[in-house]
ZAMARGU-4260 file (C-alpha; in steps of 0.2 Angstrom, whole numbers, plus 5000, padded with zeros to 4 digits):
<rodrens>
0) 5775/5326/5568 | 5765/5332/5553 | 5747/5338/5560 | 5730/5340/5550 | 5719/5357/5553
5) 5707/5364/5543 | 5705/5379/5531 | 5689/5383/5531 | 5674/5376/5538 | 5666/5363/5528
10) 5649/5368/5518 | 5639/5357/5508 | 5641/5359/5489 | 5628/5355/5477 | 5631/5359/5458
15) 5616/5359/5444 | 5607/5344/5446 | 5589/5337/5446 | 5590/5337/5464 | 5593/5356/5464
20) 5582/5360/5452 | 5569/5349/5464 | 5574/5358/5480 | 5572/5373/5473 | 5554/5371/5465
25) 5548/5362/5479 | 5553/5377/5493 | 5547/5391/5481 | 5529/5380/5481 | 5529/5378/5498
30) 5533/5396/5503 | 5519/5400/5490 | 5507/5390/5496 | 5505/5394/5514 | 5508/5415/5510
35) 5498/5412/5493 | 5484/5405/5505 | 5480/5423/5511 | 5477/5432/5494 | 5460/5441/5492
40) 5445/5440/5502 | 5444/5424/5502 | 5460/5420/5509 | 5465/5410/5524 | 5474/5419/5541
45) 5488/5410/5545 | 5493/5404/5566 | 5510/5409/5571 | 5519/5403/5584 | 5528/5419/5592
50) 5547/5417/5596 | 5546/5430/5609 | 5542/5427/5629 | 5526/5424/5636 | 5519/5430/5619
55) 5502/5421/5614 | 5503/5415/5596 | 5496/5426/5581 | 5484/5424/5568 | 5487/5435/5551
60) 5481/5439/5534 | 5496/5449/5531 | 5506/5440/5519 | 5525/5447/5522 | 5521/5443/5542
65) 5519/5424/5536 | 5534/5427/5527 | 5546/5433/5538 | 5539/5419/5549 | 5545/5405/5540
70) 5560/5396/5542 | 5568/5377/5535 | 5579/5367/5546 | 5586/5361/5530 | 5602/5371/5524
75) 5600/5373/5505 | 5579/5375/5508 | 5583/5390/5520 | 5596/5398/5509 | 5583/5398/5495
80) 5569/5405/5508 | 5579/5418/5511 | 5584/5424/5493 | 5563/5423/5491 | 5560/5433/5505
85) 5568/5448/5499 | 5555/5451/5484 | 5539/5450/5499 | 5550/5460/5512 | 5557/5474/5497
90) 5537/5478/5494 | 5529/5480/5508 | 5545/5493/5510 | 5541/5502/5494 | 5522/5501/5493
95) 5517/5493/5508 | 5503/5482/5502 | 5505/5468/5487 | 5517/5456/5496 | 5505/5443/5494
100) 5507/5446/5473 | 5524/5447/5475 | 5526/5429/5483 | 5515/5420/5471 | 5525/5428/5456
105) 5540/5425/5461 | 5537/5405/5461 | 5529/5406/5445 | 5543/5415/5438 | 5553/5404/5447
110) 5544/5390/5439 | 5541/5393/5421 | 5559/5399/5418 | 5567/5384/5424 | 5555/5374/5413
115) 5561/5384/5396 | 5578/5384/5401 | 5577/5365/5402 | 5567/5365/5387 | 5577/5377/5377
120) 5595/5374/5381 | 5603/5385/5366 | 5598/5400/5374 | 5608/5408/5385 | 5599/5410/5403
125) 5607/5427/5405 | 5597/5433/5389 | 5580/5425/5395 | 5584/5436/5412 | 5588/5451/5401
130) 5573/5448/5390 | 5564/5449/5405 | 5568/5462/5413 | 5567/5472/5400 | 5550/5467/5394
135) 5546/5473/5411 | 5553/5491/5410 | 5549/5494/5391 | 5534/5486/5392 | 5524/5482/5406
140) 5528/5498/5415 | 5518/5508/5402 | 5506/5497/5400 | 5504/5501/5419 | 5504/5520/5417
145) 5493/5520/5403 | 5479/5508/5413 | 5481/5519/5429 | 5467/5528/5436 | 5469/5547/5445
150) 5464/5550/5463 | 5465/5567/5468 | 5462/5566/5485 | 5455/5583/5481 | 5440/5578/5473
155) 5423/5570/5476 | 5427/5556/5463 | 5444/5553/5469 | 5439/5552/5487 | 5427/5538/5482
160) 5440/5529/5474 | 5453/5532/5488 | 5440/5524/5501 | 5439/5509/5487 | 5457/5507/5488
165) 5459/5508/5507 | 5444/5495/5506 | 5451/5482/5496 | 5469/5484/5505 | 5460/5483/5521
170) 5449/5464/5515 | 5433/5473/5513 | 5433/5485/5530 | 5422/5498/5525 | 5424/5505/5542
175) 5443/5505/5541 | 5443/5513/5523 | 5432/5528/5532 | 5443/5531/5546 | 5459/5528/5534
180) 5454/5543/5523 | 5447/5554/5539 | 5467/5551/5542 | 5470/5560/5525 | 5457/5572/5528
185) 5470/5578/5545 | 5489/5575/5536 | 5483/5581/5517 | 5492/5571/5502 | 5508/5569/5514
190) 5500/5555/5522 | 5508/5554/5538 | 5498/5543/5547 | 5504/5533/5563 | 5495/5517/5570
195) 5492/5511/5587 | 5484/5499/5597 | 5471/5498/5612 | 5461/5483/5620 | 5443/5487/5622
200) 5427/5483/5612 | 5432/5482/5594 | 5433/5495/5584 | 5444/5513/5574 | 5448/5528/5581
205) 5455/5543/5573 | 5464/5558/5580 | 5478/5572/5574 | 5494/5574/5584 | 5509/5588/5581
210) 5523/5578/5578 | 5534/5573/5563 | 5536/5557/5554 | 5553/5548/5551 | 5554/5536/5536
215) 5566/5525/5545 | 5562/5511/5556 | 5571/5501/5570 | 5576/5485/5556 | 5585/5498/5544
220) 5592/5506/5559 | 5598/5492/5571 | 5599/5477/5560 | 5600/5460/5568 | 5600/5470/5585
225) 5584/5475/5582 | 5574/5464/5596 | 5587/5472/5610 | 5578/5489/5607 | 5557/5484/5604
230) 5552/5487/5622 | 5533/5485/5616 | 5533/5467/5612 | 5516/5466/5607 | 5517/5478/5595
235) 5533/5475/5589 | 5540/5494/5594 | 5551/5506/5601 | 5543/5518/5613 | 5553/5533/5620
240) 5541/5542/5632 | 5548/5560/5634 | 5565/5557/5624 | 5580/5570/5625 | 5589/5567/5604
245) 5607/5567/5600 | 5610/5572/5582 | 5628/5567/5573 | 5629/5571/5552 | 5640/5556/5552
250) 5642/5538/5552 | 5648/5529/5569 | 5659/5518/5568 | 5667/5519/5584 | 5656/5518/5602
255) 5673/5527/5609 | 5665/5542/5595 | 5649/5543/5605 | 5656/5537/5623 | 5659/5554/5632
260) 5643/5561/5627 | 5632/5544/5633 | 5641/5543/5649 | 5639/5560/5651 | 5621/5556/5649
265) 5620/5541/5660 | 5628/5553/5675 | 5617/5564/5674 | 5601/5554/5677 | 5609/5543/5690
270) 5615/5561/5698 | 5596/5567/5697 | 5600/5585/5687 | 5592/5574/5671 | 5573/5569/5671
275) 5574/5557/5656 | 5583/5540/5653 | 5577/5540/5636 | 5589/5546/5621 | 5584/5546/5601
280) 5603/5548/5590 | 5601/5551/5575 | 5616/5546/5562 | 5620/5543/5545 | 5624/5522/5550
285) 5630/5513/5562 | 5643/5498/5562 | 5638/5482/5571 | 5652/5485/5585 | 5641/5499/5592
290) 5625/5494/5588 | 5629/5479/5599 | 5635/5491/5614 | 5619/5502/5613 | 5610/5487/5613
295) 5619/5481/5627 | 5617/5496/5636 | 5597/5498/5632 | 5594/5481/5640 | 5603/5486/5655
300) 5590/5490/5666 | 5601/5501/5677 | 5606/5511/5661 | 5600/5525/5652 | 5590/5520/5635
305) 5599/5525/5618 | 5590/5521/5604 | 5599/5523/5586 | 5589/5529/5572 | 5597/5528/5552
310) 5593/5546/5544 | 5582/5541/5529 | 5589/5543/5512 | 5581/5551/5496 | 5586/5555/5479
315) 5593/5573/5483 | 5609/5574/5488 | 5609/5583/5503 | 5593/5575/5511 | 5605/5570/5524
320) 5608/5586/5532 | 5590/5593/5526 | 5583/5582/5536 | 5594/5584/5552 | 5589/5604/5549
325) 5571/5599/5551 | 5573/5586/5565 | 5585/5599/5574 | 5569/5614/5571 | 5557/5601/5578
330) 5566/5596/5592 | 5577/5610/5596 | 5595/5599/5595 | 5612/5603/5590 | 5618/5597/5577
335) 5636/5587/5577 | 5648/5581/5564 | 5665/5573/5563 | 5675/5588/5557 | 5667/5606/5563
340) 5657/5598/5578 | 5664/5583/5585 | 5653/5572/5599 | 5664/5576/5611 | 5661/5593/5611
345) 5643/5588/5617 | 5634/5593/5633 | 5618/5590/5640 | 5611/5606/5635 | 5614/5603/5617
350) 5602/5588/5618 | 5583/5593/5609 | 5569/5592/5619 | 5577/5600/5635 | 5575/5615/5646
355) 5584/5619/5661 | 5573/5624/5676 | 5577/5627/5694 | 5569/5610/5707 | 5570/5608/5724
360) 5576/5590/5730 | 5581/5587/5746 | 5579/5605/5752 | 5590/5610/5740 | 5587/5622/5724
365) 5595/5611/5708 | 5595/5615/5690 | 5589/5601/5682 | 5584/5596/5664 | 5568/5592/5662
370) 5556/5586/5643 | 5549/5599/5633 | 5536/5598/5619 | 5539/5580/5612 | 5529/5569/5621
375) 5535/5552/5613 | 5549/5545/5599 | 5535/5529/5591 | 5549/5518/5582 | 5541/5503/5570
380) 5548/5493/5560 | 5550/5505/5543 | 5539/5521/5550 | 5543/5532/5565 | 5535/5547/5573
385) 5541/5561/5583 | 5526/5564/5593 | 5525/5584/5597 | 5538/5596/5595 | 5550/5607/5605
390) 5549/5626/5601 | 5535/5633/5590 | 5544/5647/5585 | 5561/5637/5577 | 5549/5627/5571
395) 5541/5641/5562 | 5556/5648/5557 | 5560/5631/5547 | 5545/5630/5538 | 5545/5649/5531
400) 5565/5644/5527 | 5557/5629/5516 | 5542/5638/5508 | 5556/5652/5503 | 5567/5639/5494
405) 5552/5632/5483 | 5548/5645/5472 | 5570/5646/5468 | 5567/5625/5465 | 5579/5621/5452
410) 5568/5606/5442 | 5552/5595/5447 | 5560/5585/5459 | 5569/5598/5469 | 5550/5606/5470
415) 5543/5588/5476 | 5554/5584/5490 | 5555/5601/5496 | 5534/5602/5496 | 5535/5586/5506
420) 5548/5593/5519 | 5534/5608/5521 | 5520/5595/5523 | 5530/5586/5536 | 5536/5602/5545
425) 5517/5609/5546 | 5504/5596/5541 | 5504/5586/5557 | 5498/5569/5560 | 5484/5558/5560
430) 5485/5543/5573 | 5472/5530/5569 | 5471/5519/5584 | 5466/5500/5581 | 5456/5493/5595
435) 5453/5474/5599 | 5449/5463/5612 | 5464/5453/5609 | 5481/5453/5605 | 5477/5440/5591
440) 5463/5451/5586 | 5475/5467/5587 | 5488/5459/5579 | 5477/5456/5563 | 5468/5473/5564
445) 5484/5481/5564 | 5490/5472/5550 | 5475/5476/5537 | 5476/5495/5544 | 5492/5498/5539
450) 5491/5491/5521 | 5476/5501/5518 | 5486/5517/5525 | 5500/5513/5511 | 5488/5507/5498
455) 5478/5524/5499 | 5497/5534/5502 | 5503/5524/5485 | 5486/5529/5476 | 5487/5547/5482
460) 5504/5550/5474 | 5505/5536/5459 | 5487/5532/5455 | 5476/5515/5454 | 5472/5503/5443
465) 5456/5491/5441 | 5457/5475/5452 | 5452/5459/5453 | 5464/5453/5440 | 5460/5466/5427
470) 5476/5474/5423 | 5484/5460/5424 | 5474/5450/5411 | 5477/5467/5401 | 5494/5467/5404
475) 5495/5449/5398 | 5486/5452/5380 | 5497/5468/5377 | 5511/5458/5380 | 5504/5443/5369
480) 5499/5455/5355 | 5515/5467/5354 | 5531/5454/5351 | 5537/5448/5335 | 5553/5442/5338
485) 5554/5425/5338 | 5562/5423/5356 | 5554/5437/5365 | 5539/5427/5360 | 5542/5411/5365
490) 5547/5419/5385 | 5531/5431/5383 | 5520/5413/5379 | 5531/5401/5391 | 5535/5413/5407
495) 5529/5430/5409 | 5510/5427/5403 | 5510/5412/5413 | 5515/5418/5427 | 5504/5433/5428
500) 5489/5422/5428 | 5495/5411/5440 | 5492/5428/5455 | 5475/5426/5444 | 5469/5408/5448
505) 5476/5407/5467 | 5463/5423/5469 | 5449/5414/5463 | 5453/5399/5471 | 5455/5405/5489
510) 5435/5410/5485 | 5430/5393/5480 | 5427/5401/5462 | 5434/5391/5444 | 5448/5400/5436
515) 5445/5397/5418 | 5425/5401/5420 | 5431/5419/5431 | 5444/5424/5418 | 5432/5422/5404
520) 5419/5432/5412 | 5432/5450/5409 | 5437/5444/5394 | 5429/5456/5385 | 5431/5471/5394
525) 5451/5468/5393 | 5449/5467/5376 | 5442/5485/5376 | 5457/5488/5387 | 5446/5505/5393
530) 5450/5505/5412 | 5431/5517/5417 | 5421/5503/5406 | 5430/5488/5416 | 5420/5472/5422
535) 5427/5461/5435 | 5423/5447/5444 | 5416/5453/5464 | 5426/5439/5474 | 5416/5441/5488
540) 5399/5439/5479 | 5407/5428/5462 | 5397/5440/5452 | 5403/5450/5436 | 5402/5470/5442
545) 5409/5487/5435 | 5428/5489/5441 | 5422/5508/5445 | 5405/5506/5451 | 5409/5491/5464
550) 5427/5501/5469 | 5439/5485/5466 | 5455/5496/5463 | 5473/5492/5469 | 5486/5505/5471
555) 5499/5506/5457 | 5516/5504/5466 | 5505/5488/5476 | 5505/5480/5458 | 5521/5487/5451
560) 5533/5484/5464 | 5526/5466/5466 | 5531/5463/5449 | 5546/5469/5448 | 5553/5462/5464
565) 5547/5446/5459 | 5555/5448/5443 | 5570/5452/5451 | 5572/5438/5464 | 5564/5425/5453
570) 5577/5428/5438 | 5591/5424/5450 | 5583/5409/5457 | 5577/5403/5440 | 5595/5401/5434
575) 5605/5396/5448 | 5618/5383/5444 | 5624/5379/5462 | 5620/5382/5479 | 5634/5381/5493
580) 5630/5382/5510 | 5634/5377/5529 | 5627/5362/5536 | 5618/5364/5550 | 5621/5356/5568
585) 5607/5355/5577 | 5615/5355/5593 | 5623/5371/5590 | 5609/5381/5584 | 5596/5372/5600
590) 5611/5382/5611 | 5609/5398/5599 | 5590/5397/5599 | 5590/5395/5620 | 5602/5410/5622
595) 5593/5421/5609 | 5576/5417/5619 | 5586/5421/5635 | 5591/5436/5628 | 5574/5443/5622
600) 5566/5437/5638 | 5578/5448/5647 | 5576/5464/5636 | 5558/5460/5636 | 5559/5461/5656
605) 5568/5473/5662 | 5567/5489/5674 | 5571/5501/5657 | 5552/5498/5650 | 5544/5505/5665
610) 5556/5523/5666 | 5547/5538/5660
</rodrens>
């Protein structure tokens, strides 16, 4: 009897068509608009409805939280949202500010390329994505380093422009610039500035704690897992109160790697000779098999917490290991490795933050393992914090071993990242706490405070450029006024310019203000292209003001990485040729969005949150 069974599950194929070229358009315009909607101060907060439990709904200015709020229940809009997403999601991780920018460009892009490749078919789209990109790296890039403006954090001047930054990242805050650079005033140029939240009458407050930042947060680490381990729902974090840390110089991809050691762990709370349930590892990666069993176990309320934690990567080969030298000084761990060291050669006592003291329990004298100097492990979303640190005097030890290896730096970017290993070894850190009366409010506050964090941390390190659509408008006439090839030309006129001023005109008109009477009003001053004599439209007044004089600076990896991400995405999407996708079935994904709520109501609700 001959039987029919399927190879592969069906998925909805739609070649180069009007209607794809419709779809993509329309999604790109409506992701745009509603992210688009919150640009400048006169932007528009958006409401969102939060996914999690017994959560009330959020009202934001901040343009990649809208993003990464959306979603289309139709398959081929969602596959484009997601390919979008990645330019607004990519800069808040670089610069931290200008995902706003980014979203608009990359529908402008998006839009103006697939109307000159319609309009001139002879040429090839893979050299209008070339062209582009390298116009963008040949071209606009210097044109961005020539416009910049210094900010030497050292400075009067420079101060005043910092505070102008943090200003116009922060939607005209004046009192959270202030309390942003008091911040800088307590870490120095590192800028390692952790954010928290309190209710009470609205306002910031600033203080410096010992500790040590982490450039790693819980998405990076634990991937689609990540909700299991936030146990600070309203701020979307991972707290470990008096944490013990693991740290392995290798990735797992094995929980049998790691078993031993977390079982080991898990006895010796239950047994009461361990006064922690909280665990920081620290490892190269992690593989989805045991991200899914620490997960499991972290939601268990009878279980210890184990929270994993990616070791950021740099440029230098060896950060890796650098950076498990410092973590291991601050916190006083071993350090394990697949080859010399294996996990299972772990004990408690080769945990960090432990000490061994004698406690009397049930009349009896036991040796028990108690926290030491690390009050907290804060974990968001790309930042973390180690709050306090273990033994001053390994600690010290570290830092003259660093300061020793600066002066034998072999080039300018060996001597960079080991200064910033010092500054983070013995510059401290600020915490800027965000208080509200609500958790809308919070939500919001938060949101403004830690652009204006990265905007001043970008500006600090790379510099500033005028505002308010000045270097843009620059950027546009250099562009205009350099080409002379005939095709370069015709992308120049019909995509990039185009789309630049697009970011332009959704600016004014969030304020009410006419884009072609605006523009014309800095006009002049771009034609100078002289940065210190720039004049730009105030958006909150509508009047015509000096760039310098009113403060309306942006950071330069705000603009720059805006651009190029949206570059970068938009090129792709502005030359596809086919999407294939799976259809969705609504009564599946109604069962998979029940057992996901389920599930984060659980890890939102159990015994683990309230263990010290």
């Amino acid at each position: 009897m001959d039987t029919l069974k399927s190879k592969s599950a069906a998925k909805l194929v739609i070649p180069k068509s009007e209607y794809l070229e419709k779809k993509i358009l329309s999604t790109m315009k409506t992701i745009s608009d509603i992210v688009g909607g919150t640009l400048g101060p006169g932007g528009h907060p958006v409401l969102i409805e939060r996914q999690e439990w017994n959560l009330m709904p959020l009202v934001t200015k901040d343009g990649v939280t809208v993003f990464r709020s959306l979603g289309f229940q139709d398959a081929v809009e969602h596959a484009i949202l997601e390919t979008a997403r990645d330019a607004s999601v990519r800069t808040a991780q670089e610069a931290g500010d200008g995902t706003t920018t980014a979203t608009i460009l990359s529908e402008a892009f998006v839009r103006y390329t697939k109307s000159f490749c319609k309009a001139n078919p002879k040429i090839p789209s893979i050299l209008v994505i070339k062209t582009i990109q390298k116009l963008f790296q040949d071209k606009i890039v210097p044109a961005i380093e020539r416009l910049k403006i210094s900010c030497d954090f050292s400075t009067k001047e420079g101060r005043e422009r910092l505070f102008n930054v943090a200003k116009i990242s922060g939607n005209g805050d004046a009192e959270l610039a202030e309390s942003v650079i008091k911040c800088y005033d307590i870490t120095g140029d590192a800028g390692n500035v952790t954010i928290t939240e309190s209710t009470g009458k609205t306002s910031y407050e600033v203080e410096k704690i010992e500790g040590y930042p982490v450039v790693s947060g819980f998405e990076e680490s634990a991937g689609k897992f990540f909700s299991a381990f936030i146990n600070e729902p309203a701020t979307q974090r991972a707290i470990m109160e008096k944490p013990a840390f693991l740290l392995y110089f290798g990735r797992l991809n094995d929980f049998s790697s790691c078993y031993d050691i977390i079982n080991r762990i898990q006895e010796a709370w239950v047994g009461k000779y361990l006064d922690t349930a909280n665990v920081v590892l620290f490892a190269v990666g992690f593989s989805e098999s045991v991200l899914a069993n620490l997960a499991s176990i972290f939601v268990n309320g009878s279980n210890i917490n184990v929270l994993p934690v990616v070791i950021p990567k740099t440029a230098i080969l060896n950060s890796e290991k650098h950076f498990l030298d410092d973590i291991a000084a601050v916190t006083g761990s071993e350090i394990f490795d697949p080859i010399t060291n294996p996990l299972s050669n772990a004990n408690i006592e080769d945990l960090g933050n432990l000490k061994k003291e004698v406690q009397t329990v049930n009349n009896l004298d036991v040796e028990v393992y108690v926290p030491m100097g690390v009050k907290a492990f804060e974990c968001g979303r790309y930042r973390s914090t180690v709050v306090g640190h273990c033994d001053e005097d390994i600690l010290l030890e570290q830092i003259e071993s660093v300061e020793k290896a600066i002066p034998n730096a072999e080039s300018e970017l060996d001597t960079r990242y080991l200064q910033e290993r010092l500054a983070k070894l013995s510059g401290g850190i600020a915490k800027l706490k965000v208080v509200g009366s609500s958790n809308g409010e919070l939500k919001e506050r938060r949101d403004r405070a830690e652009d204006a964090v990265c905007a001043v941390r970008g500006a600090i390190k790379f510099g500033a450029v005028i505002g308010g659509g000045w270097t843009i408008l620059r950027i546009a006439k250099e562009l205009q006024d350099g080409e002379n090839d005939e095709i370069t030309k015709s992308i120049v006129d019909e995509i990039i310019n185009p789309s630049l001023l697009t970011a332009l005109g959704v600016l004014f008109q969030n304020a009410g203000l006419d884009e072609t009477e605006q523009s014309a009003k800095v006009t002049k001053s771009v034609l100078a292209g002289d940065p210190e004599k720039a004049f730009v439209t105030d958006i909150s007044t509508g009047q015509c003001v000096s760039a310098l004089k009113a403060g309306i600076l942006d950071s330069v990896p705000a603009l720059q990485e805006a651009l190029k991400n949206a570059i970068s995405i938009s090129t792709l999407l502005g030359t596809v040729g086919g999407v294939v996708v799976y259809p969705r079935d609504r009564e599946l994904e109604i069962k998979e969005a029940r057992d996901t709520s389920e599930f984060n109501r659980m890890a939102q609700s159990n015994m683990a949150d309230e263990r010290p």
